[in-house]
KOLMAR-488327 format. One record per atom (N, C-alpha, C): chain; atom name; x, y, z. Coordinates in steps of 0.1 Angstrom, whole numbers. Example, Ala and Ser with C-alpha at 12.3 -4.5 7.8 and 13.67 -1.06 7.14 Angstrom:
! residues 2
DRENKE   cadena   atomo      c1      c2      c3
DRENKE        A       N     132     -57      78
DRENKE        A      CA     123     -45      78
DRENKE        A       C     132     -33      78
DRENKE        A       N     128     -22      71
DRENKE        A      CA     137     -11      71
DRENKE        A       C     129       0      79
This chain:
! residues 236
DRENKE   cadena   atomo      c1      c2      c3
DRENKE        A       N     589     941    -727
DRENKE        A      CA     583     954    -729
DRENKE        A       C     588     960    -742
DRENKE        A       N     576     962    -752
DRENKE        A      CA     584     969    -762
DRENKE        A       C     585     988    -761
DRENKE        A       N     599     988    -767
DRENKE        A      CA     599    1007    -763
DRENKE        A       C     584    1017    -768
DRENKE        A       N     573    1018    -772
DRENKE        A      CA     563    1024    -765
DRENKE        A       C     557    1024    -755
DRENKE        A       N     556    1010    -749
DRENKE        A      CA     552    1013    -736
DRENKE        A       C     559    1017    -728
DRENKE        A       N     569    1023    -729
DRENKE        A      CA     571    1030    -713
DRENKE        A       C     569    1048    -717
DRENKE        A       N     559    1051    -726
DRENKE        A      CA     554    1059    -727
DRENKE        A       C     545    1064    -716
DRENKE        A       N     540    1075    -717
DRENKE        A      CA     530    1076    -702
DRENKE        A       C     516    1075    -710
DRENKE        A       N     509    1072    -700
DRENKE        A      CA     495    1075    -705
DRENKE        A       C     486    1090    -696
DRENKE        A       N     483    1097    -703
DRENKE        A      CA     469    1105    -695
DRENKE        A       C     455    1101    -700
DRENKE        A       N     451    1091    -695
DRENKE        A      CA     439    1085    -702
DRENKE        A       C     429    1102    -701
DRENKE        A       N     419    1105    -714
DRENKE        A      CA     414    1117    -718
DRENKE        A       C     400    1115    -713
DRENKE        A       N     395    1098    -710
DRENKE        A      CA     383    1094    -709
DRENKE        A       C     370    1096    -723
DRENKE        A       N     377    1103    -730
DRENKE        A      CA     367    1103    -743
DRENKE        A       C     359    1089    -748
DRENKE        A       N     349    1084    -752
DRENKE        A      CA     339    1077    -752
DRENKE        A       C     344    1068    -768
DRENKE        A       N     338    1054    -766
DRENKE        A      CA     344    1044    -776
DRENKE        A       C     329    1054    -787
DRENKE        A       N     333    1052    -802
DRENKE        A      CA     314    1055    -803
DRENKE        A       C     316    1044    -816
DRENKE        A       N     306    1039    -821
DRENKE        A      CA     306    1033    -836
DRENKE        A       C     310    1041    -847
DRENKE        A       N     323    1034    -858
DRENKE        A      CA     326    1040    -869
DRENKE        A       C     311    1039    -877
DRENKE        A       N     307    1050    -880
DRENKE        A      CA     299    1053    -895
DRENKE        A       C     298    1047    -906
DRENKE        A       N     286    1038    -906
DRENKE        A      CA     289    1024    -916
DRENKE        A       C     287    1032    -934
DRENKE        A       N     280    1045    -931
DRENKE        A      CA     279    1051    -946
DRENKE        A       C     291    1052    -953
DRENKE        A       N     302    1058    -944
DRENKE        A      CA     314    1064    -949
DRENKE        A       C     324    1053    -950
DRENKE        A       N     328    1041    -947
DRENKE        A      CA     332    1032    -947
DRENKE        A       C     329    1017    -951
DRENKE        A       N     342    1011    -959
DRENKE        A      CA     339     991    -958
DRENKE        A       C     339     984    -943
DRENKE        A       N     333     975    -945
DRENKE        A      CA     335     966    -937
DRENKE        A       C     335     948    -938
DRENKE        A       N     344     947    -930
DRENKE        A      CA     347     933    -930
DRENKE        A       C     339     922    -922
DRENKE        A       N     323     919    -932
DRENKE        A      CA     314     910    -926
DRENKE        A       C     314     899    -928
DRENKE        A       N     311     884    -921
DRENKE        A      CA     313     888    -906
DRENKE        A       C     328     889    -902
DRENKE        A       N     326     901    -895
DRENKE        A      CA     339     903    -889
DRENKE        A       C     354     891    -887
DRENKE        A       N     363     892    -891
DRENKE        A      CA     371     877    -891
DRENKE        A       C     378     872    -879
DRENKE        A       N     381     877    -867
DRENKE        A      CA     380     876    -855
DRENKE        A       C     372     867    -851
DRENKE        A       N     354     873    -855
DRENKE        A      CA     344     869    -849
DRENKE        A       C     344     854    -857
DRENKE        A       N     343     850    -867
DRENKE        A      CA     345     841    -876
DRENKE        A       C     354     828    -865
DRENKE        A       N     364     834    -860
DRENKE        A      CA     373     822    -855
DRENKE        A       C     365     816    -840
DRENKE        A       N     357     825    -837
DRENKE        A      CA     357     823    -823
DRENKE        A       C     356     832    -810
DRENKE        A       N     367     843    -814
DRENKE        A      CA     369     855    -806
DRENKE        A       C     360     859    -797
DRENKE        A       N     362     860    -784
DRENKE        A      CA     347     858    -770
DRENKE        A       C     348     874    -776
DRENKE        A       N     342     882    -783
DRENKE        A      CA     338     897    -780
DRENKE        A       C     327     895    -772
DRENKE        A       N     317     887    -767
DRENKE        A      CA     306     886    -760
DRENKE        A       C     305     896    -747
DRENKE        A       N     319     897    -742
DRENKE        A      CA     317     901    -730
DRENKE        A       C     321     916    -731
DRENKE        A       N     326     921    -741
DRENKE        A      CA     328     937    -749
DRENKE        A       C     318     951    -742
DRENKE        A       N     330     959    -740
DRENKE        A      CA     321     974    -739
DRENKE        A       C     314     974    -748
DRENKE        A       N     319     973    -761
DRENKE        A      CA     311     974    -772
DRENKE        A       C     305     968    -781
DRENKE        A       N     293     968    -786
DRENKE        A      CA     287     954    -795
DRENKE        A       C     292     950    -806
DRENKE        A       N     307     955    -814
DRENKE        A      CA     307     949    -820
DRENKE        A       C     322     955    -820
DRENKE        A       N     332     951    -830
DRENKE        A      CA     349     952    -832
DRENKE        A       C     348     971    -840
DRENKE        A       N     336     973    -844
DRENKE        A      CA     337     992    -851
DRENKE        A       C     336     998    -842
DRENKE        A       N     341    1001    -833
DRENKE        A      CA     345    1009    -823
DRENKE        A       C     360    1017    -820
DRENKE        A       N     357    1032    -821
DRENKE        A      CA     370    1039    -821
DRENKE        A       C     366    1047    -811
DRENKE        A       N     375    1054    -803
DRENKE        A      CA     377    1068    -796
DRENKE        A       C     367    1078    -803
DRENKE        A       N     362    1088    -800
DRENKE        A      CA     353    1096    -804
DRENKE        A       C     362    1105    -821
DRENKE        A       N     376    1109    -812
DRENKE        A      CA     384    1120    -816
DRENKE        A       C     390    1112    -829
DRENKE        A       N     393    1096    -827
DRENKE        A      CA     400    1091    -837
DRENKE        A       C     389    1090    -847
DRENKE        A       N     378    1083    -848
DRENKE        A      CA     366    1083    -859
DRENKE        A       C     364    1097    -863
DRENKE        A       N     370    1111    -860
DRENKE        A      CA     372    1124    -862
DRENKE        A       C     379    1125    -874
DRENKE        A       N     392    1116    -869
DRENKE        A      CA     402    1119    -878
DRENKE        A       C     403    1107    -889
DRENKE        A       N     398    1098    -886
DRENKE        A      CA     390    1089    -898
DRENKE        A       C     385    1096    -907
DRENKE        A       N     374    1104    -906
DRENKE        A      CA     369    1107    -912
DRENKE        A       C     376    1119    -922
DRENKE        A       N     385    1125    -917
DRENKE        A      CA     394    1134    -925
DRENKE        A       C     399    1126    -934
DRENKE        A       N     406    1117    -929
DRENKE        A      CA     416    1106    -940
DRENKE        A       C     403    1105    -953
DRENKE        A       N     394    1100    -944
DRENKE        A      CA     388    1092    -958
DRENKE        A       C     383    1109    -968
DRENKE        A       N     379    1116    -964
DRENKE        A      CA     377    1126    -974
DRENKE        A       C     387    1134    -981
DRENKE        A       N     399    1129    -978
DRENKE        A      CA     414    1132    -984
DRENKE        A       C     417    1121    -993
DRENKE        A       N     413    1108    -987
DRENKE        A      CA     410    1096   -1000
DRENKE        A       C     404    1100   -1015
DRENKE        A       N     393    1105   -1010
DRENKE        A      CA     381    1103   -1018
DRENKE        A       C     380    1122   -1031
DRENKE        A       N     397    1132   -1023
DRENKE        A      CA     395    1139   -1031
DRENKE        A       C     402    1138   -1047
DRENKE        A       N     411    1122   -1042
DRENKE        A      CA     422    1118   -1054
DRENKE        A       C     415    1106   -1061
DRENKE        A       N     407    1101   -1054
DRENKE        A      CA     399    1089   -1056
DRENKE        A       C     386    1087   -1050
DRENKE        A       N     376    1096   -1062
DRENKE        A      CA     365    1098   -1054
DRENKE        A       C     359    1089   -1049
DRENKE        A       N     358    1074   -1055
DRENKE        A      CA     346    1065   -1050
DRENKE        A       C     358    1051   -1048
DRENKE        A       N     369    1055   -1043
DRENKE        A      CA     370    1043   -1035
DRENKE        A       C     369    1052   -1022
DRENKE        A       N     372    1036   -1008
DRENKE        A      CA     370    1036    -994
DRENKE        A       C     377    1029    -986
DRENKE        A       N     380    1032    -975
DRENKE        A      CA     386    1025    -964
DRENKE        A       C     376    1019    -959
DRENKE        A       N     388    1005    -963
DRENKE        A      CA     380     991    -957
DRENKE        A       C     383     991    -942
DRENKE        A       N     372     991    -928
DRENKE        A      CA     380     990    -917
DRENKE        A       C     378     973    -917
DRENKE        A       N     389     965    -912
DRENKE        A      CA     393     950    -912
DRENKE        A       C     389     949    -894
DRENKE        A       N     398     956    -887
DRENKE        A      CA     395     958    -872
DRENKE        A       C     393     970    -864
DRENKE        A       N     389     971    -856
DRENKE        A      CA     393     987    -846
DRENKE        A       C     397     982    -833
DRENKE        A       N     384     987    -826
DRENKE        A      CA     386     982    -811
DRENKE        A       C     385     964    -809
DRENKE        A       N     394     965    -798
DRENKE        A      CA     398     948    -794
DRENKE        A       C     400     943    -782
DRENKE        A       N     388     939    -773
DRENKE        A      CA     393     938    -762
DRENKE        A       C     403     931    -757
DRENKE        A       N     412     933    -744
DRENKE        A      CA     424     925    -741
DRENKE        A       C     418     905    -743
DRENKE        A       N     406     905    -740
DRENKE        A      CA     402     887    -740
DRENKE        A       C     401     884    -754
DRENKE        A       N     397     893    -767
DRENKE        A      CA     404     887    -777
DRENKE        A       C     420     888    -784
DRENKE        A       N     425     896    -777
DRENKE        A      CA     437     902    -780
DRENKE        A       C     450     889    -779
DRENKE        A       N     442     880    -759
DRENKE        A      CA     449     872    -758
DRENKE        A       C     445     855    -771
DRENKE        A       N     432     860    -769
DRENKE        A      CA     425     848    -785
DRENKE        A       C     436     845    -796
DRENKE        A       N     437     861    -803
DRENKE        A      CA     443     856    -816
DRENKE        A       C     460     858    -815
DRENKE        A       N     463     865    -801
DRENKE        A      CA     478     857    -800
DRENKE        A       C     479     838    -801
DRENKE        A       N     469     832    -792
DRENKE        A      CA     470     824    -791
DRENKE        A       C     468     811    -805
DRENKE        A       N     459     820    -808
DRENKE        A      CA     452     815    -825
DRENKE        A       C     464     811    -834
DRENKE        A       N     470     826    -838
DRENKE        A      CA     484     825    -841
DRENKE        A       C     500     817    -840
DRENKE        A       N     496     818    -825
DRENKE        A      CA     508     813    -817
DRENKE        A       C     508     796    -823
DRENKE        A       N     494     787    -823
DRENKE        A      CA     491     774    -826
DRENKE        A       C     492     775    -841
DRENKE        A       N     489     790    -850
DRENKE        A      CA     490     781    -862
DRENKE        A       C     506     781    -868
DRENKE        A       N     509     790    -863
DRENKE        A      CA     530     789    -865
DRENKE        A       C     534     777    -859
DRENKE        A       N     530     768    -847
DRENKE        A      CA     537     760    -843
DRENKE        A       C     533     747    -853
DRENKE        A       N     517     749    -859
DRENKE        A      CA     512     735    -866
DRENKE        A       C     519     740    -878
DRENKE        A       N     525     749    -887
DRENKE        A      CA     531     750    -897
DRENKE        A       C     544     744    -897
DRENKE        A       N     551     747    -884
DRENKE        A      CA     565     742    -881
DRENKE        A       C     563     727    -879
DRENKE        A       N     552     721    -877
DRENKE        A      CA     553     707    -876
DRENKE        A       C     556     698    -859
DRENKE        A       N     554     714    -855
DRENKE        A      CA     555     711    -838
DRENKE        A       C     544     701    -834
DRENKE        A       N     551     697    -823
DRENKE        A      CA     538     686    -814
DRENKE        A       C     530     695    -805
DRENKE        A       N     522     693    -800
DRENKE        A      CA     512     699    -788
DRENKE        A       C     513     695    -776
DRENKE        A       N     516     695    -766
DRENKE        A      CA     518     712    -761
DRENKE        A       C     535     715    -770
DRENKE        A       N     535     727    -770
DRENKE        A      CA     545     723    -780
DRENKE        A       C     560     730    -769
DRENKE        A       N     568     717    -769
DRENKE        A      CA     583     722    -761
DRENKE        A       C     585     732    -759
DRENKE        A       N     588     734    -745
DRENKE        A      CA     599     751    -743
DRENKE        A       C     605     756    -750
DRENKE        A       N     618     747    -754
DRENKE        A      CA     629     754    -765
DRENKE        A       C     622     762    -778
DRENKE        A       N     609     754    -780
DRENKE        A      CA     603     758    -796
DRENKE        A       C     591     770    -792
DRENKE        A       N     588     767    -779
DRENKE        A      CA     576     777    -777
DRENKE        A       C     582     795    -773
DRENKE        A       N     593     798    -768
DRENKE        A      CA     600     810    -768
DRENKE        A       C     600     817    -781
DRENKE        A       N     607     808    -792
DRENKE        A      CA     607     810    -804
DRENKE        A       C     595     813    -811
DRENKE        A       N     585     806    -810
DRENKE        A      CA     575     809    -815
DRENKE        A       C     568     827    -815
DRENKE        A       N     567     822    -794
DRENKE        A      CA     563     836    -795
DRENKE        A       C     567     845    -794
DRENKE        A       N     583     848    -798
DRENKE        A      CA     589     858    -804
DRENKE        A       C     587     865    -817
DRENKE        A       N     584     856    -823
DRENKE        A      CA     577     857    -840
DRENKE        A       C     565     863    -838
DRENKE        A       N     555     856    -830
DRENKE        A      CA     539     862    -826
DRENKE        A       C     542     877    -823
DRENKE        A       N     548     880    -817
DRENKE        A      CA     550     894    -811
DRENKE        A       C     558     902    -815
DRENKE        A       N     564     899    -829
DRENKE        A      CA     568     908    -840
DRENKE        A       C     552     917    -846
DRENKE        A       N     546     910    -843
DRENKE        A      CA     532     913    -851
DRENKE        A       C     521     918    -843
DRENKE        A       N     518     910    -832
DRENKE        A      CA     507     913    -821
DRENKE        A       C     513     915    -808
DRENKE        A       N     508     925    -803
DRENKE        A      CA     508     929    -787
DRENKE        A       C     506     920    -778
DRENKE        A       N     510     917    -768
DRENKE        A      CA     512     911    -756
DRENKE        A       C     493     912    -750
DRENKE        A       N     489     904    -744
DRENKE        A      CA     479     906    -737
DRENKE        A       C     475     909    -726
DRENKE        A       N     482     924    -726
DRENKE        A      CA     482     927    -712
DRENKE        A       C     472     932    -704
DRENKE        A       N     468     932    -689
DRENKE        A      CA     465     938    -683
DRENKE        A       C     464     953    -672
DRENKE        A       N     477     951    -679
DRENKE        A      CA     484     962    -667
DRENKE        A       C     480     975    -674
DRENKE        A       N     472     986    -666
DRENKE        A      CA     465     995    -677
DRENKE        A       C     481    1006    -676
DRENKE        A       N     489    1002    -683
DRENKE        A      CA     501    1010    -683
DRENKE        A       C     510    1004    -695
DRENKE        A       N     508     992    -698
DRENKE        A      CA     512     983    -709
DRENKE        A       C     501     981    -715
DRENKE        A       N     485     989    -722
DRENKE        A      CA     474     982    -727
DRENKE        A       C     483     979    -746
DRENKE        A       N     473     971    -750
DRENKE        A      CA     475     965    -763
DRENKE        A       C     469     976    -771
DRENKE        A       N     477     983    -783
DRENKE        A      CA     469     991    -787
DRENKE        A       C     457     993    -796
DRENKE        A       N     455     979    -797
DRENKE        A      CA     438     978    -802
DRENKE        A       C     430     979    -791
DRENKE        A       N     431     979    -780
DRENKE        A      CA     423     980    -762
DRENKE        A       C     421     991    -759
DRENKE        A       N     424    1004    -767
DRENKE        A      CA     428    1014    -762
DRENKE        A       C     414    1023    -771
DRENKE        A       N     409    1017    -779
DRENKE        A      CA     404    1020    -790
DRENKE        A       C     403    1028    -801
DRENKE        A       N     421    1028    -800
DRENKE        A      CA     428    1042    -803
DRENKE        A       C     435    1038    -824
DRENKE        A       N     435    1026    -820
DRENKE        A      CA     443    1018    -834
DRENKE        A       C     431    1008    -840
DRENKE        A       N     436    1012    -856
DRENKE        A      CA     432    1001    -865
DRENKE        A       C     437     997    -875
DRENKE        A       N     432     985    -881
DRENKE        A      CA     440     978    -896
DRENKE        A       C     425     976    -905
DRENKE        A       N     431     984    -912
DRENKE        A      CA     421     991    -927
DRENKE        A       C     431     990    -936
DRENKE        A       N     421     986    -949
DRENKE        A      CA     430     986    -964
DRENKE        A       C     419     994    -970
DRENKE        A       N     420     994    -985
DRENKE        A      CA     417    1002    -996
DRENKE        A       C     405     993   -1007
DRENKE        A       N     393     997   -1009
DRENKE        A      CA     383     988   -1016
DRENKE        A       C     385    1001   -1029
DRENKE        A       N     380    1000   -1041
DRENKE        A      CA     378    1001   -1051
DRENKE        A       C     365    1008   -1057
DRENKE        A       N     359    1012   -1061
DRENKE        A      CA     345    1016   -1066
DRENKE        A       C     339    1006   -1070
DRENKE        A       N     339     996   -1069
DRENKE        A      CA     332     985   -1072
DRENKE        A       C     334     973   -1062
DRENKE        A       N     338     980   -1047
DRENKE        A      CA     339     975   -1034
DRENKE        A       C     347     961   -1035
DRENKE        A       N     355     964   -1044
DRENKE        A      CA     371     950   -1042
DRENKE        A       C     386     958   -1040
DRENKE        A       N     385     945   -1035
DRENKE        A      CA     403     946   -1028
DRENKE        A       C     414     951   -1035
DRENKE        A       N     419     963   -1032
DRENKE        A      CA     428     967   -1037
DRENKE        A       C     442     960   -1035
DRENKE        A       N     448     952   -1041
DRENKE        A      CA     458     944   -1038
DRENKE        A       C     473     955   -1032
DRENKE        A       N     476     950   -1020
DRENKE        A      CA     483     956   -1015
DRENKE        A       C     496     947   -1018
DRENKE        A       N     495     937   -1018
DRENKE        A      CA     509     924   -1015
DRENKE        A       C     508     919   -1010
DRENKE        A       N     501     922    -998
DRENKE        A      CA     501     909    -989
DRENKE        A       C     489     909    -980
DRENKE        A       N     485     896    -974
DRENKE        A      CA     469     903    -966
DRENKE        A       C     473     907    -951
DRENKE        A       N     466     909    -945
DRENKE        A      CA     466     917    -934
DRENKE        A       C     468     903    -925
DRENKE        A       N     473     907    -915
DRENKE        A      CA     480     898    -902
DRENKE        A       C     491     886    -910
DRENKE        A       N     494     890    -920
DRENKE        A      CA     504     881    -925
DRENKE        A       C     513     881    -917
DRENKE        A       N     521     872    -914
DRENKE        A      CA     534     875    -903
DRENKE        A       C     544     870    -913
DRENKE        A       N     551     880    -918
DRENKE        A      CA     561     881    -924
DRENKE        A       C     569     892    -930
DRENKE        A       N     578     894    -934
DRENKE        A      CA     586     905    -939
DRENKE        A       C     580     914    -948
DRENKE        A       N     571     908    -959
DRENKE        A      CA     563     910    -964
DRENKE        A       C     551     921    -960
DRENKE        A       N     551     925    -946
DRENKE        A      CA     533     931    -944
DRENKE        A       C     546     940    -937
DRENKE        A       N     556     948    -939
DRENKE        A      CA     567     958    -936
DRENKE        A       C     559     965    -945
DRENKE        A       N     558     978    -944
DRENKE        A      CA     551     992    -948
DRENKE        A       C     560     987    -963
DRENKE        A       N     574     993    -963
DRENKE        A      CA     580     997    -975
DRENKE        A       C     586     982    -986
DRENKE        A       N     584     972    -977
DRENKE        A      CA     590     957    -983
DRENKE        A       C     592     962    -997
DRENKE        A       N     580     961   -1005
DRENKE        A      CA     583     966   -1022
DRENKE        A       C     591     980   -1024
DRENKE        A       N     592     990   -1013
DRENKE        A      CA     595    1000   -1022
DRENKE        A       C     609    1000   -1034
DRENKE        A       N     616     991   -1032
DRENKE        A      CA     626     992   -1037
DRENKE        A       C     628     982   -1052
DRENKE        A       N     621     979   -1051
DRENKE        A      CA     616     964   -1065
DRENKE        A       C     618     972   -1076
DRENKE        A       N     620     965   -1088
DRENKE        A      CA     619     969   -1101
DRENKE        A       C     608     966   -1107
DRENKE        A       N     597     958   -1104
DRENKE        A      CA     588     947   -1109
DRENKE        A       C     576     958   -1106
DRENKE        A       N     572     961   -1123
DRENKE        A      CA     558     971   -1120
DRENKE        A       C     548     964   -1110
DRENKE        A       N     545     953   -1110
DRENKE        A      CA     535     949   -1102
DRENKE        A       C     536     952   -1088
DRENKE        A       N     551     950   -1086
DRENKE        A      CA     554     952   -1071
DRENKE        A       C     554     964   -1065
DRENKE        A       N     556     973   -1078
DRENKE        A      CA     555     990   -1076
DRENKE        A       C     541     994   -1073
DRENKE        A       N     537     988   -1077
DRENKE        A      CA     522     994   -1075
DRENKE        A       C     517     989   -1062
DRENKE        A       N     520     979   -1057
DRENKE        A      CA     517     975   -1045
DRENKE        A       C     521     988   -1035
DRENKE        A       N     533     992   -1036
DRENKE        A      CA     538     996   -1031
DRENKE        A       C     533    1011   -1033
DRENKE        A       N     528    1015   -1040
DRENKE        A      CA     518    1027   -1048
DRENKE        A       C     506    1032   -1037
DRENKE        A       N     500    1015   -1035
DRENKE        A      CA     488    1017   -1032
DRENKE        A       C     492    1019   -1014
DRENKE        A       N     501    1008   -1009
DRENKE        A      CA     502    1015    -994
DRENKE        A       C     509    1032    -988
DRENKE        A       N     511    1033   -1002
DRENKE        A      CA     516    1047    -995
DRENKE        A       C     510    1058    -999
DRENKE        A       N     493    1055   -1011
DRENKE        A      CA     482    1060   -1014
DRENKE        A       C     473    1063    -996
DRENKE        A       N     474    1049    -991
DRENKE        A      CA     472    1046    -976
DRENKE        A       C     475    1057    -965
DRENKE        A       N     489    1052    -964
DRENKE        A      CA     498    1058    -957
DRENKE        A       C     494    1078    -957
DRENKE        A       N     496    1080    -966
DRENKE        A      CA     497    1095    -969
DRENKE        A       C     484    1103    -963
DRENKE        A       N     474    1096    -967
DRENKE        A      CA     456    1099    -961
DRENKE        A       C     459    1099    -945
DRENKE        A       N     460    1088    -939
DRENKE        A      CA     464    1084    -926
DRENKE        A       C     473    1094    -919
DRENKE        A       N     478    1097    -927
DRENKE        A      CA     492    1101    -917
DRENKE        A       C     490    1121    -916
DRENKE        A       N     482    1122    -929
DRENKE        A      CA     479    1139    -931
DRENKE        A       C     466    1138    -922
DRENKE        A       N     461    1129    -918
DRENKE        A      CA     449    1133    -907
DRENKE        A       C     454    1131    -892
DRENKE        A       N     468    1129    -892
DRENKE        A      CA     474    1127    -878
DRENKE        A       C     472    1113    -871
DRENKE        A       N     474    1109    -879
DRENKE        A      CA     475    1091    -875
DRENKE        A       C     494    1084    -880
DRENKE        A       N     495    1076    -870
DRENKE        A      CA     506    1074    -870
DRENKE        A       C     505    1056    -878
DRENKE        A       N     519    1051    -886
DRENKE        A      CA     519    1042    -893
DRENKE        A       C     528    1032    -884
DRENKE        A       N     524    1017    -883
DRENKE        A      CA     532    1009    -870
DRENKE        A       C     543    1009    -881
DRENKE        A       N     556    1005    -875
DRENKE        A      CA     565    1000    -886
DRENKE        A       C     566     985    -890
DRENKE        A       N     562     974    -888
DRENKE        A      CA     563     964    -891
DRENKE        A       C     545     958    -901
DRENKE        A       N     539     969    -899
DRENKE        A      CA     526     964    -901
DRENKE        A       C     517     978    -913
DRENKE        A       N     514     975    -930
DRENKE        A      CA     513     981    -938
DRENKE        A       C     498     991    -932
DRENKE        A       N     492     977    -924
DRENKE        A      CA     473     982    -923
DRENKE        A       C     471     985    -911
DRENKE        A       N     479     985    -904
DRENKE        A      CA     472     992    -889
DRENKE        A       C     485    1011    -887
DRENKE        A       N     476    1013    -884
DRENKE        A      CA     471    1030    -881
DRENKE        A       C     466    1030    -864
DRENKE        A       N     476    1043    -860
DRENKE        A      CA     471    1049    -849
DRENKE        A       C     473    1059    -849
DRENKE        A       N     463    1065    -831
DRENKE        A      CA     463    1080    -829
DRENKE        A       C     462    1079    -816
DRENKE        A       N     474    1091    -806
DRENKE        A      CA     462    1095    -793
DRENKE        A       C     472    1078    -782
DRENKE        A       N     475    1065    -790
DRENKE        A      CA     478    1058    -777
DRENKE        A       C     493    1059    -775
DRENKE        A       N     497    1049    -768
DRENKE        A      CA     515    1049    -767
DRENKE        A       C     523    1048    -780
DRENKE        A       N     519    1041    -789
DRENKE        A      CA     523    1038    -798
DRENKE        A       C     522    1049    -809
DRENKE        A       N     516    1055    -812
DRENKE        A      CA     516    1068    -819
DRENKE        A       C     523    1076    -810
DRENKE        A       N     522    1078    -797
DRENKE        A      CA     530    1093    -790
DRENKE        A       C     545    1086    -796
DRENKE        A       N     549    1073    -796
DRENKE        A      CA     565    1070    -793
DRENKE        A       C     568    1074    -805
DRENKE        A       N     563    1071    -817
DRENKE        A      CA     567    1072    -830
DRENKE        A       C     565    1087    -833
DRENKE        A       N     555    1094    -828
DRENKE        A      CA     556    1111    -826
DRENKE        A       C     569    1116    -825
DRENKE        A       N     570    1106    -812
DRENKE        A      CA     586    1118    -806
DRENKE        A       C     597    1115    -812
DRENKE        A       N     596    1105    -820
DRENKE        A      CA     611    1103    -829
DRENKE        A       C     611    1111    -838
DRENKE        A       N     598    1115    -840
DRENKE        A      CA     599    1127    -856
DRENKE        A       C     604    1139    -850
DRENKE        A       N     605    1147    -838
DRENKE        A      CA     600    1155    -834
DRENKE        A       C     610    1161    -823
DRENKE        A       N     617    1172    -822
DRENKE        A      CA     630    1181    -814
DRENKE        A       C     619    1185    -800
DRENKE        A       N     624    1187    -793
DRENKE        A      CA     616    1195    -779
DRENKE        A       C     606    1189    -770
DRENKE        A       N     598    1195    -777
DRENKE        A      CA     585    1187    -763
DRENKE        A       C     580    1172    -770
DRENKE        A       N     580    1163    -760
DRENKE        A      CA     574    1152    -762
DRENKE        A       C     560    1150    -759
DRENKE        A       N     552    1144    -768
DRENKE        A      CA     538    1142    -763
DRENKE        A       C     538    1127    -754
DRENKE        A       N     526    1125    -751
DRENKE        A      CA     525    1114    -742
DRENKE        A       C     510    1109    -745
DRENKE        A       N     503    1096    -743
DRENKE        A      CA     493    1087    -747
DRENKE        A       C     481    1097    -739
DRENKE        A       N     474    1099    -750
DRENKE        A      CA     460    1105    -743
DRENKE        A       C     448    1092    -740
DRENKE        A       N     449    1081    -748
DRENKE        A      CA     438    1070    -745
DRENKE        A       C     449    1057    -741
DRENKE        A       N     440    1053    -734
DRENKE        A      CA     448    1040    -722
DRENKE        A       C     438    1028    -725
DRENKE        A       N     438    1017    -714
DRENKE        A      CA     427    1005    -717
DRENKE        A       C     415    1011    -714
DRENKE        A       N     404    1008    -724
DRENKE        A      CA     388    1009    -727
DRENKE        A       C     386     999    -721
């Protein structure tokens, strides 16, 4: 169990709705869907699905973007994720770290612990238990980067689901290397939008953003003297 979940949840029941394809990039076709990912059986018809309240506060960030930087936009990459692809691209993952390491298939005990201890530096458990949900299940979290006015990639350093030291919020902050500065420029160009619309930043991960689940309340109450908040959205 990692320490947000034993956060509480008061699920609020507020409604998944579609992010606003005007006001936002998108990542077509979806790269999830690209591997395989059963979304078939989904509340929702597609991975742009947020909490009513969070696509609220989306929409703040991005007009806080757009008052320093009028015509770029937040690229959303993912949102909502049901727990059946959630277990998908652990597993996706889990096989491509072991085919990098040169492992056999099925791949040994001793190696397969290890493995997915690395997996789950990065991705959530695939749980069921609506008290442990994954916080992309929740439809409360997402991983968005930065497009350009001419709808290209704002180079961050590293891409998204990288599993490495590297996709750490501040990895560059400390470099001498202008290039690396600027990387480091642009996630905390990110960061700052996100975080002044009341969205919380994971610590191991530059592009995912939350609000409202366990994982934002936990990182809440470390900022924060007296009253503790607690998860308003649970599993969708």
């Amino acid at each position: 169990m990692k320490p947000y979940q034993q956060i509480a949840i008061d699920e609020c029941g507020e409604p998944l709705i579609p992010i606003p394809t005007e006001h936002f990039a998108f990542e077509t076709l979806h790269p999830y869907q690209k591997l395989g990912a059963p979304y078939q059986n989904s509340k929702a018809d597609s991975p742009y699905y947020l909490r009513q309240g969070v696509v609220e506060s989306l929409m703040a960030a991005k007009t806080q973007l757009q008052q320093n930087y009028q015509n770029w936009k937040i690229l959303i990459f993912d949102a909502y994720r049901p727990v059946e692809v959630q277990k998908f691209m652990v597993d996706y993952t889990f096989d491509q770290i072991a085919a990098d390491r040169g492992c056999e298939f099925p791949v040994p005990e001793d190696k397969h612990q290890v493995i997915l201890e690395q997996v789950y530096q990065f991705w959530a458990a695939p749980s069921l238990d609506r008290t442990t949900p994954p916080p992309h299940s929740t439809g409360a979290a997402l991983d968005i980067t930065l497009v350009d006015e001419n709808n290209r990639l704002i180079d961050m350093g590293s891409p998204i689901d990288e599993i490495s030291e590297r996709s750490y919020p501040d990895f560059f902050a400390n470099s001498k290397e202008p290039h690396k500065q600027k990387y480091h420029s642009y996630r905390q160009i990110l960061k700052d939008v996100m975080v002044a619309a009341g969205f919380q930043q994971h610590p191991n991960e530059w592009w995912h953003f939350c609000l409202g689940d366990q994982m934002w309340a936990w990182l809440t109450n470390q900022n924060r003297a007296g009253h503790q908040v607690i998860a308003r959205y649970g599993r969708y």
